[in-house]
C-alpha positions in Angstrom: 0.0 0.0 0.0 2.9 2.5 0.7 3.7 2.2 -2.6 0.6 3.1 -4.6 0.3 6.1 -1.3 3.3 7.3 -2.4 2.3 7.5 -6.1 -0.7 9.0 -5.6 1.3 11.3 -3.9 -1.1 10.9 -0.5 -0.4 11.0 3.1 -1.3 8.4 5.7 -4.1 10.3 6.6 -5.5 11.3 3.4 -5.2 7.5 2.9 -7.2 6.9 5.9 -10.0 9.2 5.4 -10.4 8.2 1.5 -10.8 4.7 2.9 -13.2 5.9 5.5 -15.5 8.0 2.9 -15.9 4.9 0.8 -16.9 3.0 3.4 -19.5 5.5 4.7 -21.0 5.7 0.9 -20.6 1.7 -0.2 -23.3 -0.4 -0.9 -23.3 -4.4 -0.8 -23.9 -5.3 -4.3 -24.8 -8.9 -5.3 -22.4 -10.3 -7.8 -23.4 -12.6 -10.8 -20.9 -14.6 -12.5 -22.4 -14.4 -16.2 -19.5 -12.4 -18.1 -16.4 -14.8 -17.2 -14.0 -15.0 -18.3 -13.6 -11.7 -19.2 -10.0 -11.7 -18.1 -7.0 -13.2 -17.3 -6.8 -12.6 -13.4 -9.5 -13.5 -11.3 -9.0 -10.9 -9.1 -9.6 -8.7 -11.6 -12.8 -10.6 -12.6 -14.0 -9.9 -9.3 -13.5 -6.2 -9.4 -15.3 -6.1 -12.9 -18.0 -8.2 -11.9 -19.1 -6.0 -8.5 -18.4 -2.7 -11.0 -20.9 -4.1 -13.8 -23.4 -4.9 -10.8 -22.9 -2.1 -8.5 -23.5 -0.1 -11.9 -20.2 1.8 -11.3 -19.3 4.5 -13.4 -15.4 3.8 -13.0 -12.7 1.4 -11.8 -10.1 2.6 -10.3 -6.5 1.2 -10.2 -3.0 1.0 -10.7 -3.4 -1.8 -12.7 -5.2 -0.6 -16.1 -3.2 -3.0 -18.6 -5.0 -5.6 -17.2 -8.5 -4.6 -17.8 -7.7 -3.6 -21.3 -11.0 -2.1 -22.7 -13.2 -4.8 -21.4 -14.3 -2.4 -19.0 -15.4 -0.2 -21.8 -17.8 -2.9 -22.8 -20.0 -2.3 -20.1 -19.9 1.3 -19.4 -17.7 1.5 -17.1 -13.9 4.0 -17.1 -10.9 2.9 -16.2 -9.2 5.5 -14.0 -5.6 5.5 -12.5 -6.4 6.6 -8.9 -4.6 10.0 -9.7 -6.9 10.6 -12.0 -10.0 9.6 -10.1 -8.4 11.7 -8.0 -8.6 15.2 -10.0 -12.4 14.2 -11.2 -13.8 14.2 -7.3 -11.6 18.1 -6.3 -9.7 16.5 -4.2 
């Protein structure tokens, strides 16, 4: 985590209260499995699948080679989390 904190160019506390603000606004979201395999890491599967059924607008992550433009597919962004970042003000 220190590492992705350090290139978001974050604090420990902004860290902190990012993490706390998204759990104060998150909703449980019931995850079907109908689009695998959509990907090569499952991981990443599970991310796409809550995203596609939470009806996010985004994903954010350090990790956008992955996803490719599947995300695309269903509506969704693919952010770094500097960018995400910049949308929100922050």
């Amino acid at each position: 985590m220190a590492e992705h904190r350090l290139a978001a160019g974050a604090s420990e506390s902004d860290v902190r209260n990012m993490i706390d603000a998204f759990v104060g606004i998150a909703e449980p979201v019931e995850v079907h499995y109908q689009w695998r395999p959509q990907l090569n890491d499952a991981g990443d599967e599970m991310v796409l699948e809550a995203a596609v059924n939470g009806q996010a607008d985004a994903i954010v992550t350090f990790n956008r080679r992955d996803y490719g433009r599947i995300p695309s597919r269903f509506g969704i962004e693919l952010l770094n989390p500097v960018d995400a970042l910049r949308r929100i003000g922050t």
